[in-house]
N, C-alpha and C positions, 0 to 999 in steps of 0.2 A: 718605755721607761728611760729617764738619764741615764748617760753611761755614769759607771763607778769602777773605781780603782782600789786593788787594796794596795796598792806600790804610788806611795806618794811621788816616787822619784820618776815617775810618770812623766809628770808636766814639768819635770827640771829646763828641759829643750826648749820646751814653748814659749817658757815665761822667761828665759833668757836671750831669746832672739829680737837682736833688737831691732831688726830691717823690719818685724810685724806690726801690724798694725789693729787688726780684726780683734775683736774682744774672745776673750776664753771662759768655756765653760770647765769648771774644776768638782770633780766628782768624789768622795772619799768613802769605802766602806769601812768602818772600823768596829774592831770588836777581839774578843778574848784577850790571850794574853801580847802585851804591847814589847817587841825585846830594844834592848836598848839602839840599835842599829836603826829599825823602822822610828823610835823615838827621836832618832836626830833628824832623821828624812823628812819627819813632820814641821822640825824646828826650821832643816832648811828650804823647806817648800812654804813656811809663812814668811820667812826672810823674803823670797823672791817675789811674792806675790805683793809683799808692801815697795819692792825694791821696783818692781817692774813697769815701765810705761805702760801696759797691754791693760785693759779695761778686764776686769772679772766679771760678766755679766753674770756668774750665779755661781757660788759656792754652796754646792750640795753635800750635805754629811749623814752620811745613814749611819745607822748604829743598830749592833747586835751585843746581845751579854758580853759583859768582861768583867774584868777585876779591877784592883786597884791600877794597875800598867796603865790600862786605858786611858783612866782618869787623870793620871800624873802626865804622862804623855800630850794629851789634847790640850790641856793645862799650859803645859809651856808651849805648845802652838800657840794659842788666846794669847800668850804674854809677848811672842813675838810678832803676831799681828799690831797688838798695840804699842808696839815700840816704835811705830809708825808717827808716831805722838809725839814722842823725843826725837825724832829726825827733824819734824817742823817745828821743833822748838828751837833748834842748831843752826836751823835755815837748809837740810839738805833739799836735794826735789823730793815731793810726797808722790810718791805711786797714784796710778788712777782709781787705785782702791776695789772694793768691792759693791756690785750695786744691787744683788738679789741673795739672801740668805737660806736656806732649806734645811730643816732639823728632821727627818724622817727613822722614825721607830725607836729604839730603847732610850728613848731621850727625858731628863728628867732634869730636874731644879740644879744635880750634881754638874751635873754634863754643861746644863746652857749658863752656867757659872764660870764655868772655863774660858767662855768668851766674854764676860763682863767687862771686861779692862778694857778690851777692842768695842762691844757696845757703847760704856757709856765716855767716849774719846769724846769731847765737848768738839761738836761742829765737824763731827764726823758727815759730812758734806756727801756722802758715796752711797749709802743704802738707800735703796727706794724701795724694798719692799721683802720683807720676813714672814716665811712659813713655817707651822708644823703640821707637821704631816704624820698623822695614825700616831702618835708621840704618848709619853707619860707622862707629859707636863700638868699642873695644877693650880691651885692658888698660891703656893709658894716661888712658882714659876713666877707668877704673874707680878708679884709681892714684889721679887728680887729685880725684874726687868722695869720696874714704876719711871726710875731715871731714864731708860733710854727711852721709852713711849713718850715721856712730857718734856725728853729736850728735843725730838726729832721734828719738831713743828714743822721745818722748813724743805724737810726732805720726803721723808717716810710717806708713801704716797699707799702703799698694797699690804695689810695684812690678813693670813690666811689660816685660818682655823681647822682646818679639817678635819674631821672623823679621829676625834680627840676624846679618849673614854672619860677622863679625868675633868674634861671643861666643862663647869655647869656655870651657874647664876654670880657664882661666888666672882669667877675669873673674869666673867665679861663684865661686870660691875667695875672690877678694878683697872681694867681695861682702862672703859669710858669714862672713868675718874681722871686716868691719868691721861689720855688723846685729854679731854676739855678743859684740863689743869695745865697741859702746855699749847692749848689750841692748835691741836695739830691738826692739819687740814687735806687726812689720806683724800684718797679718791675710791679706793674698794676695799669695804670687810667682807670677808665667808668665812660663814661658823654654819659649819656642818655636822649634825650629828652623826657621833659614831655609826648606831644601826638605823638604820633610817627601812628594815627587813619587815619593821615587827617584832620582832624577834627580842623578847624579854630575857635583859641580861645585867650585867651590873655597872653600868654606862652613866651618867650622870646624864639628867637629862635638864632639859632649857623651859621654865615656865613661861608663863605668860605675862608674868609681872617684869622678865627679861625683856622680852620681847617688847612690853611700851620701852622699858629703859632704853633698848637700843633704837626706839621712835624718836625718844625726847633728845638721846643724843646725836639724832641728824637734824632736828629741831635748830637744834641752840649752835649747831657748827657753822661757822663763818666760810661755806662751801661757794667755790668759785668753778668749778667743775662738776661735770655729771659725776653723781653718786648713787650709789645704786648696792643696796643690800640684798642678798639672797639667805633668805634664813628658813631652815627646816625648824621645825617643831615639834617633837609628836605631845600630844593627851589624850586622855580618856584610858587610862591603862595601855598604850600605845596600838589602840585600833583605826587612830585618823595621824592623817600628816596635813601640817597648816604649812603650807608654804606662801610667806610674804614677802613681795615686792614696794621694797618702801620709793617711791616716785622721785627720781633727781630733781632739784631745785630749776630746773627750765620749766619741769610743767605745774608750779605752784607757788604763790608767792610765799618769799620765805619767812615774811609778817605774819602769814598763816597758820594756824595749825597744822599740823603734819598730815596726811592723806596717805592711806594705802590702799593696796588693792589683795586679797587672798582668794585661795583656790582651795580648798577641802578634799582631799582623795584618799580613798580607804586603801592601803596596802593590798597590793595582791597575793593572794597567798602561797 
């Protein structure tokens, strides 16, 4: 597992050394009550992170219950992330930015709202690639992030789905609305179901009418790179697992219709 921190003032040394050069990985656990002290450590650990030459190759944030602190707290991190925005507007240097995102556990529409202002920064040139991970995210999730999936055309290369209770048909629809509304042209989706056990619970699961949707939109993507989907499925009251391999555009013309390949395996018990 990534390291995580619950002492933002962690990475103060790191990201102010400026003989460095090697990119940083920055880890965060946040949760319960946020007191005012750690709420400035966060304010200025987003300061130095926009301030800093050093490449952020992945900003990881886990999260456990909290309160409102939390909220208010993370809040004004997201808002000094994005004041990164007003720096290249003044002409100061813009930081190397950040280039990999991670939302891992109590994470919800409240929480990935926080970083909105730093998401949807127009020509936010630095992300390549946003996870959730085991998350609470939903279709309001999906709703409120529409702007940054349809402006990141040029960048957003990796997003990662995984083992998300909450993500059915609704969220990856609106997904693929917004990737081919701004013709974004990732290179890897994973949407992995939550239970993938068997094991009947109250998980939202992925049809099959999903599952062409996310055919038709490797179809119609203007893909210059191997692409390659890994998508679980379960049906039949969740006694089979479809796993399909949609084929990257080297092995099929892209005048084509779309071509997969699946594998059927009954869960082990």
């Amino acid at each position: 597992m990534p390291f995580v921190t619950k002492n933002p003032s962690y990475y103060f040394a790191a990201l102010s050394d400026e003989s460095a050069t090697e990119s940083l990985h920055i880890g965060l656990f946040l949760g319960g009550t946020i007191s005012n002290e750690k709420r400035q450590d966060l304010i200025t650990l987003a300061r130095l992170i926009r301030q800093s030459s050093r490449s952020i190759r992945c900003l990881w944030l886990r999260f456990k219950d909290g309160d409102e602190s939390l909220l208010s707290a993370f809040r004004a991190f997201g808002e000094e992330l994005a004041a990164v925005d007003t720096a290249a507007a003044t002409g100061a240097e813009k930081g190397a930015g950040i280039q990999s995102l991670v939302f891992e556990g109590r994470v919800n529409t409240d929480v990935i709202s926080c970083l909105s202002d730093f998401l949807f920064i127009e020509n936010n040139n630095d992300l390549r690639g946003i996870q959730f991970r085991r998350t609470d995210v939903d279709i309001t999730t999906f709703t409120l992030l529409r702007p940054f999936f349809t402006q990141s055309n040029d960048t957003l290369k990796v997003i990662d789905m995984s083992s998300n209770p909450n993500v059915g048909d609704e969220c990856i629809d609106e997904l693929l609305g917004a990737l081919l509304d701004g013709e974004t042209k990732i290179e890897t989706l994973n949407i992995t179901e939550n239970n993938l056990d068997g094991e009947d619970d109250d998980s939202r699961r992925i049809s099959g009418d999903c599952v062409a949707s996310i055919a038709s939109y490797v179809s119609q993507s203007k893909l210059y790179v191997c692409y390659v989907v890994d998508m679980y499925c379960t049906f039949a009251k969740l006694t089979h697992i479809i796993r399909i391999h949609l084929l990257p555009p080297l092995f099929y013309n892209c005048t084509s219709p779309i071509r997969y390949k699946y594998h059927i395996a009954t869960p082990t018990p």
